[in-house]
Each structure stands twice: as structure tokens, then as C-alpha cells.
N, C-alpha and C positions, 0 to 999 in steps of 0.2 A: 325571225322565222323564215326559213328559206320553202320557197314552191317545190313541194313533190310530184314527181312525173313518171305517168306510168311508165315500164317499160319492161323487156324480157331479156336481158343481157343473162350470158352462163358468166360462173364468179368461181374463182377460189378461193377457200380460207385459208391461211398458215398461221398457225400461233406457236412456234418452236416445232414440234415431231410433228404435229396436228395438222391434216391437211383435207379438209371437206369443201368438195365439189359441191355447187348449190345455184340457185338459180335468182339475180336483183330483182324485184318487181317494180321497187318503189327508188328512185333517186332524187336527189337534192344536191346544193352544195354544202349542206351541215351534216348529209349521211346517206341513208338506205336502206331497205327492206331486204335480207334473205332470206328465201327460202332452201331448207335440205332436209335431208333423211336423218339429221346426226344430232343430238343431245348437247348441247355447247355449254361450258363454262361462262357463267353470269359475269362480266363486267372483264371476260377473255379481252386482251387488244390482239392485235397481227397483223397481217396483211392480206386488204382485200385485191384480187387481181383478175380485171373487168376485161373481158372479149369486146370491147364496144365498137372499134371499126375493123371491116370486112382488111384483111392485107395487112396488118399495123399489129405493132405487138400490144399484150396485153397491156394496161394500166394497172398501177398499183397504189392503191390508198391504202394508208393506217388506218384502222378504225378501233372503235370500242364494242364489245355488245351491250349498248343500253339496256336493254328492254328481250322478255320474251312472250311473244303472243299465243296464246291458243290454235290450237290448228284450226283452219276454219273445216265446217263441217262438210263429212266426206272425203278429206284429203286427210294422210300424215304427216305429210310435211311440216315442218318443225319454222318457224319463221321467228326471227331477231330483230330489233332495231338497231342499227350497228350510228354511231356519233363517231364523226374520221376527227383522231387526232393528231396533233404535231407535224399538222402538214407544212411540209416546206414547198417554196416559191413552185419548182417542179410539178407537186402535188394537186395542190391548188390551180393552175392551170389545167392538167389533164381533168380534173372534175367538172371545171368552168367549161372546157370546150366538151366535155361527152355531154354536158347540163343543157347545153345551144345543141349538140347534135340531137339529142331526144326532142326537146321543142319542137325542133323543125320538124323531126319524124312525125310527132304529133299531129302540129298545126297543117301539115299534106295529108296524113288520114283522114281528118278532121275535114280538111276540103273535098278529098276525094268520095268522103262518104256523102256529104251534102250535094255532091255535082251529078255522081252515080246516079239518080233516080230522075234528074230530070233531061229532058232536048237543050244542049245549048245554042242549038243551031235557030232557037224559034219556040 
């Protein structure tokens, strides 16, 4: 089981003609959370294609749509669990390094929010 990490990355889907714009919430190196507007095909593969660093082209992972969640309450957005398959060498690295770039993003919020409220001076 790989660690899930929040985050707010914008994503594409393509599955052949099918192209929905949608937003990662949740990443790992075995998959991801999308959220969008659109009705998907259960067990759809394609290709997902992650905005993850500022200047850098997208990233593109195969994935599956495992799973479909309920929208949570007050929202419509349509949420998936998407499982990357048949990833090769290439693949697998970009995930590995967006998977450390989120951490980090994290573990500086994570500090920043803890340091925020006090003097470090005293």
C-alpha cells in the first residue's frame, strides 16, 4: 500500500476521443484521486496528464478508473480512483519524483503552519 498525499494538481483524462479536464486531490505511487464534472466509464484506462511542476511539461501516467465515489456533500463533482497501469521505466519515475515533490510541499506547510503562530526569536 502506497501513502496518499493530499494535493491540488489540474489533470487531463484521454481515453481514445474522451478528454475531461478535472482536478488530483489524492496521489500515491499506485494512483490517485480525480475530481471532475463528467460521468466516466467504470474500469476506462487512458492517460492521466498531471500540471505538477511550474515551467516543466505535463506528466503523463496510464491509469485505470478503479473505483467511483459519491460526490461528497454540497459539491458535484464526480470523483474516481484511478490504479496507473503498465507503467514503464519513464512512468514510474515521473510519479516517484511528483510523490517527493508533494511530501516536501507538505512537510513546509506542515512547518510553516506550526512556526506561524509562535516568536521564534524568544
Amino acid at each position: 500500500m502506497h501513502r496518499r498525499l493530499d494535493v491540488n494538481i489540474t489533470a487531463l483524462f484521454e481515453a481514445g476521443p474522451v478528454r475531461v479536464e478535472g482536478i488530483v486531490k489524492q496521489i500515491s505511487e499506485g494512483g490517485l484521486l480525480f475530481y471532475c464534472n463528467e460521468d466516466l466509464i467504470d474500469n476506462s484506462e487512458g492517460i492521466f496528464r498531471l500540471s505538477v511542476f511550474d515551467n516543466e511539461p505535463a506528466i503523463s501516467l496510464p491509469g485505470r478508473l478503479a473505483y467511483k465515489l459519491s460526490p461528497k456533500h454540497g459539491t458535484a463533482l464526480k470523483r474516481y480512483g484511478v490504479r496507473f497501469v503498465d507503467m514503464d521505466e519513464s512512468s514510474k519515475e515521473a510519479i516517484s519524483r511528483a510523490v517527493r515533490f508533494a511530501t516536501m510541499r507538505q512537510r513546509y506547510y506542515s512547518q510553516a503552519r506550526l512556526l506561524g503562530g509562535k516568536n521564534r526569536n524568544g
